[in-house]
Every structure is written in C-alpha cells, then in structure tokens.
C-alpha positions in Angstrom: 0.0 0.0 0.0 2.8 2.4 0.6 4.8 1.7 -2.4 1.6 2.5 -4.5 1.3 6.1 -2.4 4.7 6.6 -3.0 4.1 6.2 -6.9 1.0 7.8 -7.1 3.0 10.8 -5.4 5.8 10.8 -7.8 3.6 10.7 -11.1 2.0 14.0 -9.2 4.7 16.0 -8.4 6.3 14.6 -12.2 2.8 16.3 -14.0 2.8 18.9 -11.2 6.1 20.0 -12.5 4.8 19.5 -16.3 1.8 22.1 -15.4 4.3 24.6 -13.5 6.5 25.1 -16.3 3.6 25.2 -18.7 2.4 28.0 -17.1 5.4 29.9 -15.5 4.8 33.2 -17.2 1.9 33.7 -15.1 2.4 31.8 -12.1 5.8 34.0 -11.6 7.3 30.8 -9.1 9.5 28.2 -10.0 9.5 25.2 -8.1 11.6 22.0 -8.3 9.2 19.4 -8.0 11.2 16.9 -9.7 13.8 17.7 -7.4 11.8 16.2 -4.5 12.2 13.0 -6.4 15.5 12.7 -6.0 15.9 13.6 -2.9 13.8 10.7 -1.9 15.5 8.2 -3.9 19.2 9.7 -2.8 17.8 8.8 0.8 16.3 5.4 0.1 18.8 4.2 -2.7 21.7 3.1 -3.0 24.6 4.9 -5.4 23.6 3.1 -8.9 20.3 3.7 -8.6 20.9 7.5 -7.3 23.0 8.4 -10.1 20.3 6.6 -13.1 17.4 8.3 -11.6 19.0 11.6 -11.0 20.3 11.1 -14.5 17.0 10.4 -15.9 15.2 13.2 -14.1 17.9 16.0 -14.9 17.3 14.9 -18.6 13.9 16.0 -18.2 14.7 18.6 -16.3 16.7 20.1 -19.0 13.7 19.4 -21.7 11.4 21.8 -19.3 13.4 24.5 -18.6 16.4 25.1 -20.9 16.2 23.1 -24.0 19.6 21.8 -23.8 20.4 18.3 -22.8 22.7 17.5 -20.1 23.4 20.4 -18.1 20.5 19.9 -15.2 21.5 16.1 -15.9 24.9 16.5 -14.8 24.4 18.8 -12.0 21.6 16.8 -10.3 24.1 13.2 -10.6 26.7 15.5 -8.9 24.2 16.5 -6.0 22.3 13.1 -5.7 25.4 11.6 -5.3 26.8 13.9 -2.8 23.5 13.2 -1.4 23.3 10.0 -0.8 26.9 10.4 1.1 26.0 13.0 3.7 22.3 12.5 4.3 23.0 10.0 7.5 24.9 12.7 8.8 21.5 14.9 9.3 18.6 15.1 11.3 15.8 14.7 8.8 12.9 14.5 11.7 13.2 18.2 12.1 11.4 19.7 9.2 13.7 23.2 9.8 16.7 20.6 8.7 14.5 19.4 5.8 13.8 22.8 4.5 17.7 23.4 4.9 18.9 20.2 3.2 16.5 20.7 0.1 17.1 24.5 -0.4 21.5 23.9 0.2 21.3 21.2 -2.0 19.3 22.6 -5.1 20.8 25.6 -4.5 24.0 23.7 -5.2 22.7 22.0 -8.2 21.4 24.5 -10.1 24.5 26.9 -9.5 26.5 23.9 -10.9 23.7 24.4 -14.0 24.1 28.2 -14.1 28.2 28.3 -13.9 27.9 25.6 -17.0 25.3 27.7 -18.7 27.4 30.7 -18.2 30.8 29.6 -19.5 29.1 27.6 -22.7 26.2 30.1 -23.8 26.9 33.1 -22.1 23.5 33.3 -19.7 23.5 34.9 -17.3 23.6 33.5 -13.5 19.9 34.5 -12.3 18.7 34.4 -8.5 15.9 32.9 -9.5 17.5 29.7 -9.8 19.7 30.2 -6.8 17.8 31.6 -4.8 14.0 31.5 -5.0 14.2 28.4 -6.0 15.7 26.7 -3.9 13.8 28.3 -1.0 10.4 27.5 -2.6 11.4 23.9 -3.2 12.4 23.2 0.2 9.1 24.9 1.6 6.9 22.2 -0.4 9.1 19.5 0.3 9.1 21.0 4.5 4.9 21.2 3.6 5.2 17.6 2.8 6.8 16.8 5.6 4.6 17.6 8.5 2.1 15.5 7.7 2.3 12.4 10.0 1.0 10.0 6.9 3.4 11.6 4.8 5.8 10.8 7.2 5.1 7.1 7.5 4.4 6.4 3.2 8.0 8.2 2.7 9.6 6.5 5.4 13.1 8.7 5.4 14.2 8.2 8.7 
C-alpha cells in the first residue's frame, strides 16, 4: 500500500512539474518538484540507482526549462550523489533541517547548471535559480513533511 502512495506521489509532483513550467509566465514561481524526487531516492537508494534516476530526471529537467540536454542532468548526478553520502549525517525528523537540506542542495545543483550555462552560452547567472528556487522547493518538500501519513508512506528516517 505504501509503495503504491509513493508512486502515485511521484507521477504528481512529475505532471505537477509539467503544469508549472507550462504555465510559468503567469504563475511567476519556480519550483523543483522533480527535485523532490530525488531527494527521496538519494535517501532510500543506493549509489547506482541514485545516479540513473538523477540522471534520468535531470534529462527531463533540462527538456522543461532550458532546452539543452545534459546540463540539469549533470548537475543533479553531482548532488544526488553527494547526497546519498551526507544524508546520515543529518537530522531529517526536524522539518527546519528538511527545508535546509532541500534549499542547500538545489541551491547547489542548479549553481553547478548556471556556472555551466554561463561559461558555454553566455546566460546569465539568475537568482531565481539560486535563490528562489531553492527556497520554494524546500518549503513544499518541508509542507510535505509535516504531515504524519506523509511521514510514515515516505519513510526517510
């Protein structure tokens, strides 16, 4: 029964996302969703798997926002890796260390996106992406996170 609520959970954040960047001219926020989902499989995972998912969900990642393939790819193997290496080092009961671990960590990925975007295309580094973001993301996935049901289908502890 969990393993379906998990799944169910991921295809709605996955056509959450889809709807989001559909209509980002005139919801004016930009949230990870996607991101969420591998955050969960860093934590639950081991390495292989990490890295193919993260791999697989930066690839669409980089269809959504930018167009070019490979550059959210990369950036979110880098952090889902590093990841899956510190995450037994934190607290994740405390949702004020769940907000913090999401927004630090996309915040991380998506300046590994930006600096590659930068050098290669010449874009420029927005706060949006570093920022915003990062913030917002780790608000929904802290939202998530309170709920005692939520709690016990994600099972990150």
């Amino acid at each position: 029964m969990k393993n379906r609520i998990r799944v169910l959970l991921f295809i709605l954040l996955f056509f959450a996302q889809i709807i989001i960047n559909r209509y980002i001219n005139v919801l004016k926020l930009n949230i990870d969703l996607l991101y969420l989902i591998i955050l969960y499989i860093s934590i639950k995972k081991g390495v292989v798997k990490t890295v193919a998912f993260a791999s697989l969900i930066g690839w669409a990642t980089d269809y959504f926002t930018c167009g070019i393939i490979g550059v959210f790819g990369f950036s979110r193997v880098i952090t889902a890796f590093l990841i899956n290496e510190v995450f037994r080092y934190i607290d994740l009961r405390k949702n004020i260390f769940v907000f913090l671990f999401i927004a630090i960590s996309l915040a991380f990925s998506n300046i590994i996106a930006n600096v590659f975007l930068h050098f290669i295309f010449g874009y420029k580094i927005l706060l949006s992406l570093v920022v915003y973001q990062p913030l917002l993301t780790g608000f929904v996935g802290m939202i998530l996170n309170i709920f005692p049901k939520m709690k016990k289908v994600l099972n990150v502890y």
